[in-house]
VOGU-3710 file (C-alpha; in Angstrom, 3 decimals, decimal comma):
1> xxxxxxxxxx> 0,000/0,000/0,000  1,106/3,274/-0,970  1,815/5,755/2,523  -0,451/8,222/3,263  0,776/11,763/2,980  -0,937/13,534/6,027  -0,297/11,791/9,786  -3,410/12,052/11,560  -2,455/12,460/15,285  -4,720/14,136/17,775
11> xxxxxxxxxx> -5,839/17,352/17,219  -3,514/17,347/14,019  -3,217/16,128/10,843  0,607/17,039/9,406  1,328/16,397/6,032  3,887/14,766/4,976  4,972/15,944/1,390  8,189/16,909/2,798  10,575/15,554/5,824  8,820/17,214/9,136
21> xxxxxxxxxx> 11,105/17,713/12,447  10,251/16,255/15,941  12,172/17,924/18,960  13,228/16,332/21,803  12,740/17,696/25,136  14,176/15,105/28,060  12,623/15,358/31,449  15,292/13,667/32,729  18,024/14,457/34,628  20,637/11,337/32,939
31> xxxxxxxxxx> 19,817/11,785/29,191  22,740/10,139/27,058  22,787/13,457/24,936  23,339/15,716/27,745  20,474/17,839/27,307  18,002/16,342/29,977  16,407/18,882/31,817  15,246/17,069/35,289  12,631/17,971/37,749  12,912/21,720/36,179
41> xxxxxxxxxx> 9,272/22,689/34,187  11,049/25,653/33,537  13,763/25,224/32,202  11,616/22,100/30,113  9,448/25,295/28,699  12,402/27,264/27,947  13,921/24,327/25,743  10,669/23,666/24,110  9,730/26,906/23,315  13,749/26,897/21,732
51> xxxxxxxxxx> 13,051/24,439/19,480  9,805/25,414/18,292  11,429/28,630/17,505  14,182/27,012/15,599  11,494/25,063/13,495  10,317/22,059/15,176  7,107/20,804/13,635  6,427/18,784/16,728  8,079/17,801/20,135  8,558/14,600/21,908
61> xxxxxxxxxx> 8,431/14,580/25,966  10,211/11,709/27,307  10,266/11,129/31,500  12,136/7,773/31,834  15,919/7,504/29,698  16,053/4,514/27,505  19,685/4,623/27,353  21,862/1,544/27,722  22,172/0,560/31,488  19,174/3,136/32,486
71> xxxxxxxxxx> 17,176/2,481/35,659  13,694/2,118/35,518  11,631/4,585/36,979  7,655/4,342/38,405  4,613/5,352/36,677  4,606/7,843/39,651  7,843/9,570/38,700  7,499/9,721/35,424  4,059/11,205/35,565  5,278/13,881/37,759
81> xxxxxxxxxx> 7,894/14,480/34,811  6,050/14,636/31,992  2,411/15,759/32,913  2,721/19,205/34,169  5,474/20,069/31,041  2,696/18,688/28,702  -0,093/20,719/30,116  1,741/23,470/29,415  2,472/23,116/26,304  -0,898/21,874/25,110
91> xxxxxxxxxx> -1,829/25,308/22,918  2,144/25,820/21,606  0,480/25,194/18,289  1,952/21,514/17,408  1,792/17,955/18,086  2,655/16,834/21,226  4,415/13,121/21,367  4,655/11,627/24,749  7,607/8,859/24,792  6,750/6,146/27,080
101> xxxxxxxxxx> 5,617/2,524/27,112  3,747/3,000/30,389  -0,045/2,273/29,702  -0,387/4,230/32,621  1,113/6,727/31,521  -0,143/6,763/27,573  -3,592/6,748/29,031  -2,788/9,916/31,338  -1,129/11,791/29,064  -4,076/10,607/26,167
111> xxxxxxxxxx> -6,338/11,575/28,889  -5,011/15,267/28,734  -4,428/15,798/25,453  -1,010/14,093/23,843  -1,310/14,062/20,389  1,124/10,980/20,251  2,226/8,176/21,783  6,248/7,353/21,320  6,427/3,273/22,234  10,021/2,173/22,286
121> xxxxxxxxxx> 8,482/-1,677/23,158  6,421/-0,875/20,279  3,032/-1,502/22,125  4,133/-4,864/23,081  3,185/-3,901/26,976  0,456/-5,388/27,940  -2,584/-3,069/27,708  -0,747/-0,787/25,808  -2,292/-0,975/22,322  -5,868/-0,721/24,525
131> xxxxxxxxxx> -4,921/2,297/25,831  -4,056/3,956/22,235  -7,088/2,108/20,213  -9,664/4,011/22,393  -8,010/7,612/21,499  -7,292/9,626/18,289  -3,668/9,544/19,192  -1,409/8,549/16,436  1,338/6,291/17,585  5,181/5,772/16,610
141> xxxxxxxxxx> 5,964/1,720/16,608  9,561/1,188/17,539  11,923/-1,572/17,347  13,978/-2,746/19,709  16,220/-5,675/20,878  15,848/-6,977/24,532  15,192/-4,121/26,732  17,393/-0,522/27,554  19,221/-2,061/30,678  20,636/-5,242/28,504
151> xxxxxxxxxx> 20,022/-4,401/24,821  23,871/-3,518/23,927  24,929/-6,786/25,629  25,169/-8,924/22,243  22,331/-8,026/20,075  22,241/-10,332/17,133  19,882/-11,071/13,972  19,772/-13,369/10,617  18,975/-10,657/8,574  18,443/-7,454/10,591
161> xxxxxxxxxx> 16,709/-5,264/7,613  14,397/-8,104/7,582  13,582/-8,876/11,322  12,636/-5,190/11,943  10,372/-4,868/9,253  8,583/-8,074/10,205  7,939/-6,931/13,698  7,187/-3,375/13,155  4,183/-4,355/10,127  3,290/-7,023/12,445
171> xxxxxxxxxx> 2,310/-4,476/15,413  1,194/-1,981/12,939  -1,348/-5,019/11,452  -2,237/-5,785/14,808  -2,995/-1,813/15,732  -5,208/-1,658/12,368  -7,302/-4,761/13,764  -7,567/-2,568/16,965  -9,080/-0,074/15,426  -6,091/2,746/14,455
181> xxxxxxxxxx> -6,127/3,464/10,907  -3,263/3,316/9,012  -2,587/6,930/8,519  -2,328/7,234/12,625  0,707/5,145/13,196  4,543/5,795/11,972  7,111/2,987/12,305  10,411/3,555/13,728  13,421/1,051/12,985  15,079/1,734/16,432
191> xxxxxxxxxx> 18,443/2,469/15,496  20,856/1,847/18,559  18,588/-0,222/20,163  19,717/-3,696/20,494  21,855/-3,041/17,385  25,619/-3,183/16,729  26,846/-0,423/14,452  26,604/-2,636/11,326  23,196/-3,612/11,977  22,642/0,300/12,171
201> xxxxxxxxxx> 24,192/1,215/9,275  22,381/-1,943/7,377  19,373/-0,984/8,370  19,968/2,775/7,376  20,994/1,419/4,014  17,977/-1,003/3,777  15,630/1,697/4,742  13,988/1,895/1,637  12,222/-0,908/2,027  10,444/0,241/5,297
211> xxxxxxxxxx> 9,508/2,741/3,669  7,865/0,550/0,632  5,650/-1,293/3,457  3,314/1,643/3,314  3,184/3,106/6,968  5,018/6,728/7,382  8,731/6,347/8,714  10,372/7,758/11,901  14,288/7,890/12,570  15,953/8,825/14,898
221> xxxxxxxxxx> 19,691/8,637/14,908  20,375/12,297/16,932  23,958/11,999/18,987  23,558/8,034/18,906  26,715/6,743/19,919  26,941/5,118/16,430  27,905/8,523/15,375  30,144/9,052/18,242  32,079/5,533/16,739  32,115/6,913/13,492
231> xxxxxxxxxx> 33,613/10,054/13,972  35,302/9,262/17,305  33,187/12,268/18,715  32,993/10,937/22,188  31,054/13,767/23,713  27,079/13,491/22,497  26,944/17,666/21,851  29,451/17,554/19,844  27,955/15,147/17,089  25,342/17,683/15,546
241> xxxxxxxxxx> 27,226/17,795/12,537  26,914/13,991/12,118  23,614/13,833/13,213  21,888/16,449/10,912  24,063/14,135/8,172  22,419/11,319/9,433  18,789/12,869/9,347  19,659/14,132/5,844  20,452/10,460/4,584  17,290/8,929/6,390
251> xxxxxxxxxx> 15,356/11,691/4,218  17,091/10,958/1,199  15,992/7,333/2,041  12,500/8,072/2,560  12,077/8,693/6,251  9,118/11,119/6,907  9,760/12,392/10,381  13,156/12,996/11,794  13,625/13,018/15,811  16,462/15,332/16,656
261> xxxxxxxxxx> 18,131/17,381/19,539  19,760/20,099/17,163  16,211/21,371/15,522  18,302/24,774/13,804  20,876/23,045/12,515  18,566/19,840/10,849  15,883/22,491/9,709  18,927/24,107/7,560  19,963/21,397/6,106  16,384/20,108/4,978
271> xxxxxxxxxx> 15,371/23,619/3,854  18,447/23,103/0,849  17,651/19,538/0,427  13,615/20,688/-0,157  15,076/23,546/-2,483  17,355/21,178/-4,247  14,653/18,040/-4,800  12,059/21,441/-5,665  10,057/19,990/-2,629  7,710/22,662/-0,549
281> x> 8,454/22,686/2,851
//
C-alpha cells in the first residue's frame, strides 16, 4: 500500500509531502545526549519553546531515559515528569508526542491531550495498544532488541533489515485490527537499540524498504553513539554535525519524520535539500 501523505495524530493532521522535524525535550536528569532537563518545568518550557522557535514541527516529551544501562523509573515519577510540562504546552500550536511505554502513563497523558504516543516496546506492553485504540492519538511503533538495561549486551539477527520490518508491520497489522487506521501510526526502525553499528548502518541502508511497506517512517539517529564511533566524537553535543548528516540520509531514504536534539541546525539542512529536490516545505 502506498503511505499516506498527512499523519493524523490528535488534534492534528501534518502532512507529509516533505521531511517534518520532531524535537526532543528530556525530562530527565541522565539523558545520554546531555540535554536532559530534570525535575525543572522551567527550564523544560524554555527548551521547548527553543526548538519550536528554531522550526520544530512537533516535540517529543520523554520522563524515563532509555539509554543503555538506564534504571527504571515508576509510573509515579514519570508522571510527575512529563504531565505538568505537557499541560503546558498543550496550545504551543503543534503535536505533542509523549515517549513512554507506560499504559499508565499513555492513558494519562491521552487523557489530557497528547497528540502521540512514542512506544520504544512498540506496544508490546500489555494493555498498551488498549490504551491507544480508544483515542485519536497517532502512535510511533519502535523496534527494539531486549530491553534498555541489557540491549547492547550482544544483540544479534539473521537478517536485521528483515527482522525489523517483520515486527514493526506485524504491530502496525495488529494496531489496524484494533481499530487505528493506518494513517495514525509511523514505524520507527530503532536504530541503537539492540543493534551493533553494522546492523545500524544496514538498516539505514535497507531503509527503503520500510519505507515501501506503506506506513510513514520515523528515525531517529540524533547523537547516537553510532555517530560518536564513526567520527570518534565521544562527547554526544558535539555530534550535531553527524547527526543532521544522518537525518539528511534517512530523508534521502524516505524517512518522513526525523527526531532530533539540534532542531536549527537539521531544519537548515532540509530547507536546501527541499530547495534542491524542488520539494515545498
Amino acid at each position: 500500500m502506498a503511505a499516506s501523505k498527512v499523519f493524523h495524530c490528535g488534534r492534528f493532521q501534518v502532512s507529509l509531502e516533505s521531511a517534518r522535524i520532531m524535537g526532543i525535550v528530556n525530562l530527565t536528569p541522565d539523558s545520554f545526549s546531555g540535554d536532559g532537563v530534570g525535575a525543572s518545568q522551567d527550564a523544560a518550557l524554555r527548551h521547548a519553546e527553543k526548538l519550536l522557535a528554531d522550526g520544530a514541527d512537533m516535540l517529543d516529551l520523554g520522563g524515563e531515559s532509555s539509554r543503555p544501562g538506564a534504571p527504571e523509573v515508576s509510573v509515579q515519577e514519570e508522571l510527575d515528569r512529563v504531565m505538568p510540562v505537557l499541560e503546558s504546552l498543550l496550545m504551543c500550536g503543534v503535536p505533542i508526542s509523549i515517549d513512554t511505554c507506560k499504559p499508565e502513563v499513555m492513558r494519562e497523558a491521552l487523557r489530557i491531550g497528547a497528540d502521540i504516543i512514542n512506544d520504544i516496546r512498540g506496544l508490546q506492553t500489555a494493555d498498551a495498544l488498549d490504551a491507544l485504540a480508544k483515542s485519536r492519538a497517532g502512535v510511533c511503533i519502535m523496534h527494539m532488541q531486549g530491553e534498555p538495561r541489557t540491549m547492547q549486551n550482544a544483540p544479534a539477527y539473521q537478517n536485521v533489515a528483515q527482522e525489523v520490518a517483520q515486527f514493526l508491520v506485524a504491530q502496525a497489522q495488529r494496531a489496524e485490527q484494533a481499530g487505528v487506521a493506518a494513517n495514525r501510526i509511523l514505524l520507527d526502525p530503532g536504530f541503537g537499540f539492540g543493534k551493533t553499528l553494522q546492523h545500524n548502518l544496514t538498516l539505514l541502508r535497507q531503509l527503503p524498504e520500510l519505507v515501501g511497506e506503506g506506513y510513514a517512517v520515523l528515525v531517529g539517529l540524533s547523537r547516537k553513539s553510532m555517530l560518536g564511533t564513526i567520527t570518534g566524537r565521544t562527547n554526544p553535543s558535539d555530534r550535531v554535525s553527524a547527526s543532521v548528516a544522518a537525518a539528511l540520509l534517512a530523508v534521502q531514504c524516505g524517512a518522513n519524520i526525523v527526531r532530533v536534539h539540534d532542531v536549527a541546525a537539521t531544519k537548515d539542512a532540509l530547507s536546501v535539500w527541499n530547495a534542491v529536490m524542488g520539494q515545498n516545505p
